[in-house]
N, C-alpha and C positions, 0 to 999 in steps of 0.2 A: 498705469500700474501693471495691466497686465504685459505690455510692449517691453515694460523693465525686466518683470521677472522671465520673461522668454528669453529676454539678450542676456541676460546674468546662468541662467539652468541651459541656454542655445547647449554647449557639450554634451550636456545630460539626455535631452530630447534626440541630438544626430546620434548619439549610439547606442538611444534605446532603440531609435531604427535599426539600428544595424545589427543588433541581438535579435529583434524579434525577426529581420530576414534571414538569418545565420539559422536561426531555433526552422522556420517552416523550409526550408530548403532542407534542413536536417530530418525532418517529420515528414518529409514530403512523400514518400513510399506508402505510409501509412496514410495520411490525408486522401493522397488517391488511389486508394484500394477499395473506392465504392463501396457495396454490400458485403462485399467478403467477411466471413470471420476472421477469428485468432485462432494459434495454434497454444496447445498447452494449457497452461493455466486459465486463457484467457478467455475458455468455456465457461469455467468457475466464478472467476471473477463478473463478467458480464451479467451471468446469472443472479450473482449478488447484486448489481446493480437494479433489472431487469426484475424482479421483485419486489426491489424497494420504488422501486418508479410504479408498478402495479397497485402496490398501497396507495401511496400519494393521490395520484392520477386517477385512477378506477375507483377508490374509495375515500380520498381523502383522509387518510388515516397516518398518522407513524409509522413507519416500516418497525415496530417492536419486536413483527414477527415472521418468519417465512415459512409458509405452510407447504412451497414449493422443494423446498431444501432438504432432501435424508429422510421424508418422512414428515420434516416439520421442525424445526429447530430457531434460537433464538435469530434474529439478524441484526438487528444496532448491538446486541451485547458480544455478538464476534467481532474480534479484534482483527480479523484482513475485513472486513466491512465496512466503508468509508461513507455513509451518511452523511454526516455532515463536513462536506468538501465540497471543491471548486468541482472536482468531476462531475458527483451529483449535483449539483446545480447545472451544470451544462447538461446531462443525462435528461433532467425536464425538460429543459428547453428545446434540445434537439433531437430528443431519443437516444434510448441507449445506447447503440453501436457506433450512431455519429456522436453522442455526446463525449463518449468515451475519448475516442479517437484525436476528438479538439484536444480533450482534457490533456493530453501529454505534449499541445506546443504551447501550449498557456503554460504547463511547467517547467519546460525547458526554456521557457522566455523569462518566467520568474525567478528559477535556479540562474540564470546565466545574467541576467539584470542585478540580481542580489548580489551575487559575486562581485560583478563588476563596482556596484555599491560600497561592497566591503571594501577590493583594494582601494578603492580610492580613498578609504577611510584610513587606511594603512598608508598613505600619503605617496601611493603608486601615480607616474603619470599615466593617462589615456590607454596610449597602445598599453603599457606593461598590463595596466586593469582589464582591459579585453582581451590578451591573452591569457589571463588567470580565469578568465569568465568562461574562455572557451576549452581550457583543459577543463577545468570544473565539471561544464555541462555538457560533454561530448563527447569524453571519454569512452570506454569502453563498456565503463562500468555501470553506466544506466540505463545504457541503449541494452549492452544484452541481458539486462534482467527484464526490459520492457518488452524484449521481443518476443519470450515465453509468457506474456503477459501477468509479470508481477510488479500489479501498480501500485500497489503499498509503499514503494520507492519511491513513486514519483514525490513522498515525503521530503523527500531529500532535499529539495527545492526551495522549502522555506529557511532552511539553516543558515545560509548565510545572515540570512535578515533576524534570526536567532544571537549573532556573535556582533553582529554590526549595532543592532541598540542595547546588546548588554555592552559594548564596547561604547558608545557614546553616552552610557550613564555613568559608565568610568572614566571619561575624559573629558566632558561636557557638564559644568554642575546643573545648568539651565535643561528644565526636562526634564531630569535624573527618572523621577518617579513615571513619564511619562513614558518615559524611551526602556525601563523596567517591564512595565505594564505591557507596551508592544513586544518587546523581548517572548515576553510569555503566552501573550496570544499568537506567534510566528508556531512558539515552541505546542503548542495547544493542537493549533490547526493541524501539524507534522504530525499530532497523535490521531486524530481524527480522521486524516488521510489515510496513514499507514502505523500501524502503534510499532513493527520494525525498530524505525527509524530514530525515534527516539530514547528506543533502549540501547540502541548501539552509539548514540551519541551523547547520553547523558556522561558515560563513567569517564570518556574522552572529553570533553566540557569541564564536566571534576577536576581532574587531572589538568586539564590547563585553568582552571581560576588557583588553584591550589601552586600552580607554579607562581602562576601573578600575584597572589598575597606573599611568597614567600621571598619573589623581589622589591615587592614593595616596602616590605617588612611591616604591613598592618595587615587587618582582618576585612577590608573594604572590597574587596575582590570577589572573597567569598561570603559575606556579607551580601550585598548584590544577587552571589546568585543562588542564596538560600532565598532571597524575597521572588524571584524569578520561580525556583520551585515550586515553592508554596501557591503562586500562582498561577502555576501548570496544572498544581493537582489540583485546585478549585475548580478552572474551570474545564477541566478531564473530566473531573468528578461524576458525572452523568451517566458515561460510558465506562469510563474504570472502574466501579463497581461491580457495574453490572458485566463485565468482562471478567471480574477476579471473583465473582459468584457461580458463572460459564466456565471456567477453567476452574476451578477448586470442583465442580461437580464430573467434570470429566479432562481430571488431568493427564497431561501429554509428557511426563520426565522421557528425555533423552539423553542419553550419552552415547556422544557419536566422537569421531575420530576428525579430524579437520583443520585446514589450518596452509598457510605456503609453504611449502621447502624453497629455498632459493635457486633451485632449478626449476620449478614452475612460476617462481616470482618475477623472475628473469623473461622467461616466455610471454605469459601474458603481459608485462608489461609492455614486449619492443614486437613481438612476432603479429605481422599483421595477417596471416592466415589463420583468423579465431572464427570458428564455423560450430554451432550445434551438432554436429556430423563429422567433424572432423578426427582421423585418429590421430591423436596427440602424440607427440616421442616422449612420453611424460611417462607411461605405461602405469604401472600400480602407485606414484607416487602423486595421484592429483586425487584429492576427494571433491565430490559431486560433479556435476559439468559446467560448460561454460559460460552458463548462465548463472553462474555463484563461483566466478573466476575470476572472468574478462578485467582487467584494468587498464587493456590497452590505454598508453599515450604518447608511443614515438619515441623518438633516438631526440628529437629536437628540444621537445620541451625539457625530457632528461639531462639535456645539456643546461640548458637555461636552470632547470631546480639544483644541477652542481654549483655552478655559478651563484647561484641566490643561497646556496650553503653560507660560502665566503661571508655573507653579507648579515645573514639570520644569526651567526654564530656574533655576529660582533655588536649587533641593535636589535635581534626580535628572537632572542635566546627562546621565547616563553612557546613561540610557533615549531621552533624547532624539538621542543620538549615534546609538545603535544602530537607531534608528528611521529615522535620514536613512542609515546605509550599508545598508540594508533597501531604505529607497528609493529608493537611487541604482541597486540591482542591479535591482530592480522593471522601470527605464525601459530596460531591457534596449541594446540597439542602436539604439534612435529618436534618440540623439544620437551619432555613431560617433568624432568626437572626445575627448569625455566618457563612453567607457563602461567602466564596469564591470565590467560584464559579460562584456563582449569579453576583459578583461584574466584575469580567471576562469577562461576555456573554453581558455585557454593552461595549465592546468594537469593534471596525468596524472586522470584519468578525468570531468573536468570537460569534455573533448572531445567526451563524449558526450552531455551534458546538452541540455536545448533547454527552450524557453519558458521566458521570464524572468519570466515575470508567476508565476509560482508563489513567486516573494518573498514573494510576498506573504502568505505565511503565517509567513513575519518578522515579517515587515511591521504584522499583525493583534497578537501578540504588545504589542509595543510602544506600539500604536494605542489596545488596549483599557485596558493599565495607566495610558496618559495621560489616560484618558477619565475612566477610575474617580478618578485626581486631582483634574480637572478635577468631578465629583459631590461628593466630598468636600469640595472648594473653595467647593461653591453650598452645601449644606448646612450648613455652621457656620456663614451667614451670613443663619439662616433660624432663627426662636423655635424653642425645642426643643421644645414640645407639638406642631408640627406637622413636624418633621424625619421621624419615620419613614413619617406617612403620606404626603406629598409625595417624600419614596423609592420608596414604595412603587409610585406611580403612576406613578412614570418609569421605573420598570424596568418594567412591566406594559406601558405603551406601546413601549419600547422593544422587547420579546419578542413582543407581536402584529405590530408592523411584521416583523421578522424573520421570525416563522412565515408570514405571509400572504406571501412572497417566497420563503421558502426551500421553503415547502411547495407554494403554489400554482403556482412555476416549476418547482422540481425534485422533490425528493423523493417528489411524490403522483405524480409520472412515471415514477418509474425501476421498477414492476414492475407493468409494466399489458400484458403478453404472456402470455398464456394456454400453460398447461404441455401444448405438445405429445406427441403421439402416435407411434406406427410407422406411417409411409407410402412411397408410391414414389420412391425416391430420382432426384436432377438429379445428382450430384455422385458421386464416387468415394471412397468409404468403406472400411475393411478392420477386420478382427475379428482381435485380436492375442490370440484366447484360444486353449487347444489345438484347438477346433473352427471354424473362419470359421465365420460367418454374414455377409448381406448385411447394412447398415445401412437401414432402409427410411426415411427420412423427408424430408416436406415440407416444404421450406424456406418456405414461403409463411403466414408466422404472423401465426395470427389477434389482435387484437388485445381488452382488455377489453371488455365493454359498455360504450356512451354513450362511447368514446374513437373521435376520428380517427384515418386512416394517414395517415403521414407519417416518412419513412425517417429522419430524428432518432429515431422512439421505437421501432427495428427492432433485434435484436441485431446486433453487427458478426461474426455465426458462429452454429453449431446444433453447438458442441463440448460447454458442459455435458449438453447430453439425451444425445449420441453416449456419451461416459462415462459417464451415468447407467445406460445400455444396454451397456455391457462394450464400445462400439465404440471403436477408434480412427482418428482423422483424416488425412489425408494433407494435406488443402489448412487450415489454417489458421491465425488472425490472432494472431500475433507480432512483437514489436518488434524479438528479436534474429535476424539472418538467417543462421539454420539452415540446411545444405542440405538441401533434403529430397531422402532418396534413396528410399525407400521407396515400395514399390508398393502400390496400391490392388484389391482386387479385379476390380473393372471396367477394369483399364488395361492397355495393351498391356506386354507383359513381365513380367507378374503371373504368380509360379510358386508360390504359396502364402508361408505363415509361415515355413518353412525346407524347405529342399532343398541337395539336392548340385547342383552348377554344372555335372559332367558325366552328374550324375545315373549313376553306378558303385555305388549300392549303396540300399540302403533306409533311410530318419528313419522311426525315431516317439517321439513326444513322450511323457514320462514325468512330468513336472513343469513347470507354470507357475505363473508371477506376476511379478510388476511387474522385481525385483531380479532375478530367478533364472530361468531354463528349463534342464530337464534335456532330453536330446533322446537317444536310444539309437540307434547307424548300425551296421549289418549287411548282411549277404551284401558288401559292398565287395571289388572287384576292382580296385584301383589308387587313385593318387595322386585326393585329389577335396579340394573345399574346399565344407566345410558354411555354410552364409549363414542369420543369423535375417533377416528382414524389416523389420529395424529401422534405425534410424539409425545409423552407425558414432559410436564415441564411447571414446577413448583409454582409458578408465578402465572397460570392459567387460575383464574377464578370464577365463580359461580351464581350467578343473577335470579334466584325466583321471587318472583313476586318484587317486596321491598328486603329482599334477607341476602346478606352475602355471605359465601362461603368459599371454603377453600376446593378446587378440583382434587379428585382421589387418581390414585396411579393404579389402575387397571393392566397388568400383564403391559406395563410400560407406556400404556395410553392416557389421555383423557378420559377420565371419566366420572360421573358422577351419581350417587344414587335417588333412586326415586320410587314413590311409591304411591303417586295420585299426580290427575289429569294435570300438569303445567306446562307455562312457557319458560324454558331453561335456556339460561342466556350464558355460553361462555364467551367469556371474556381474558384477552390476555392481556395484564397489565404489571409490567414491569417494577414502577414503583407504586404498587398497593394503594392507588388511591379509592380510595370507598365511594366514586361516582355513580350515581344510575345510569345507565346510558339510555341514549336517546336512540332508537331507532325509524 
């Protein structure tokens, strides 16, 4: 039986080899960059990791909270926080810098596999499905949001296998309800990974089932993928809450400007000098950089998605739809009559959204299934003795143009910062363990051998080493604005980790970690109110004795009052459950 099903799946198994070799040759800069860091974001990010791996691991706890972050802020309820993901499970297992690092050829092997999945489902032959798999995943457009390390994208990865079992529930009656159900855990995990990802592919999703009921001329379409939602948000539900409880307390509205003109849609698409550093001939007409740009994909496959026009207009109208409302939301505000976009950001947490050009991972979706038509197209109409190896060679050009772009722009960039050390600190630092210590280090980071400086390839922070070292940060880089109330060792008003406010009686700490600090107050002479040093945060609660209570907001801290000898247990618990804990 198993000897059958190897010789019946034999295609499926030789190219999933051949994706997962295409995916680590493509990753390959990053795999072998040793110790090094990241540049950019990917101080931030790490640290997020790097914290939640400290919970786990050092205390066996739920990352619910990071005491290392701003001062002290939630972490499973931030929405770029990816807990529960393939990353963090790699992050345990190998630590954080190296788990990370795996984590983007696992995705690129799973985005470029699904792909491949999908066309086949699209009833593409072989080559055409491997060249859809490799514009898909190779582009320009992952590699350089991945190079400044914005792995919230690597979301992106499970959507094909998001359209692949909502499409075999609509053309498959066998399953239907099963191949739903996977639908929405693809689409689940994408939120979990990066919540991005999913907002930018739901309205685009919409938008093409609403064409497919309107060809089919029934409700089964979107039928479908109302039970697909409803199952996203079940099992979201955990974190979405508590994500739209963190943003309703400290909301982010932006109205920004953004969007392609077709003199920058044009560039990024064919021009293969796309550099983080580069000065563009775009001049005032390109919002953010190129790392919320890049869509590099060549003059070739361009050719091949004209071609697979011919072909969508006459049998896959519904791809070709989803394609143009992809890119209509693409040109973001560059037309303000005609936008899109504008009309979007009118909706509840779409207000917060910014940069339109991130469609464009729609946008890719769409581009690459047309292209693989448009191969398929050229193929049948070429002697069959030479079809596979005239395949063969345009997908080989097409993946060296993309790695020589995706690599030599970004990716061979993004971990070329040498894994610093403990030095004299510039900045205000504080130690949220039971003993402070100073944070000693120099922000002034060296960079690899045979690299230039140039503050494109600088982290935007020195939080992952700070967590690496048990410290936490006061000053930094965050999207959603936290107040930070907390004090830093070096700063004026700094009275340690916890203290009494009139200072009436004696703290000592009897337990710490991330979730939990016990803290024991004695000799007390009257009314006082005990403060942790952390950020105040509603869903911090209060253990004495058998009594629970709610924490009070002290000048934006922790705190709570007291007024005889106990052991006060805070606790932070997210969904309110009324346990005693165990220490």
């Amino acid at each position: 039986m198993m000897r059958t099903f190897i010789l019946k799946h034999s295609a499926l198994f030789i190219y999933g080899i051949i994706i997962l070799f295409l995916s680590f040759i493509f990753v390959s800069p990053i795999l072998l960059s040793g110790n090094n860091i990241g540049i950019q974001d990917w101080d931030q990010q790490l640290a997020y990791l790097e914290s939640a791996r400290v919970s786990v691991v050092n205390y066996l706890q739920f990352p619910f909270w990071s005491p290392y972050h701003c001062g002290g802020m939630p972490n499973f309820a931030n929405p770029q926080s990816n807990i529960v993901s393939i990353t963090f499970l790699l992050v345990l297992v190998f630590g954080t810098l190296e788990g990370a690092k795996i984590s983007l050829l696992i995705h690129y092997f799973i985005g470029a596999f699904g792909f491949y999945l999908l066309a086949k489902h699209y009833r593409l032959d072989d080559i055409s499905s491997l060249l859809s798999a490799v514009i898909f995943a190779f582009s320009g457009i992952l590699s350089s949001a991945l190079g400044v390390g914005m792995i919230s994208f690597l979301a992106i990865s499970y959507i094909p296998f998001v359209l692949l079992f909502y499409s075999k529930a609509l053309d498959v009656k066998k399953y239907r309800k099963l191949n739903l159900l996977v639908s929405s855990l693809f689409l689940a995990l994408s939120f979990y990974t990066g919540y991005q990802i999913p907002m930018i592919f739901l309205p685009v999703f919409l938008a093409f089932v609403v064409f497919k009921s309107l060809e089919a001329k029934n409700l089964k379409p979107l039928l479908n993928f109302t039970t697909i939602f409803m199952l996203f948000l079940i099992l979201s539900l955990p974190k979405l809450l508590l994500s739209i409880q963190l943003l309703s307390s400290f909301p982010r509205l932006i109205s920004d400007q953004s969007g392609y003109s077709l003199q920058n849609l044009v560039y990024f698409l064919f021009y293969p000098n796309q550099s983080y550093i580069n000065n563009l001939p775009l001049g005032s007409s390109i919002s953010y950089g190129m790392d919320e740009n890049s869509l590099f994909v060549g003059i070739i496959p361009f050719m091949f998605f004209i071609l697979g026009i011919f072909y969508a207009v006459k049998k896959q109208k519904i791809i070709l739809a989803a394609l143009f409302a992809s890119f209509w939301l693409m040109l973001g505000n560059t037309i303000p009559s005609l936008s899109l976009w504008s009309l979007l950001k009118m909706l509840p947490f779409y207000d917060f959204s910014r940069v339109a050009q991130r469609f464009r991972f729609d946008f890719i979706i769409f581009f690459a299934l047309i292209s693989g038509f448009g191969l398929s197209y050229f193929i049948e109409r070429i002697p069959t003795r030479f079809k596979g190896a005239i395949g063969t060679v345009i997908i080989i050009i097409v993946f060296v143009n993309l790695y020589l772009v995706g690599n030599d722009s970004f990716l061979s960039k993004a971990f070329v910062i040498l894994n610093p050390g403990l030095k004299q600190p510039t900045k205000s630092f504080y130690s949220l363990t039971s003993f402070p210590v100073d944070y000693l280090y120099d922000p002034s980071v060296k960079l690899a051998k045979n690299f230039y400086y140039n503050a494109a390839f600088m982290p935007w922070g020195t939080e992952y080493t700070a967590v690496r070292d048990n410290i936490g940060t006061i000053k930094c880089y965050e999207p959603i604005p936290v107040l930070e109330s907390a004090k830093g060792k070096e700063e004026k008003g700094y009275r340690g980790e916890y203290y009494l406010v009139a200072n009436k009686g004696r703290v000592d700490i009897q337990y710490w970690s991330p979730n939990r600090i016990v803290l024991k107050v004695s000799r007390i002479s009257g009314k006082d109110i005990l403060v942790l040093n952390q950020n105040y945060d509603s869903n911090w609660s209060v253990v004495t004795g058998t009594r629970f209570d709610r924490s009070i907001n002290y000048r934006g801290l922790v705190s709570f009052p007291v007024d005889k000898p106990s052991v006060v247990i805070f606790d932070y618990n997210p969904f309110n459950l009324n346990v005693l804990p165990k220490i």
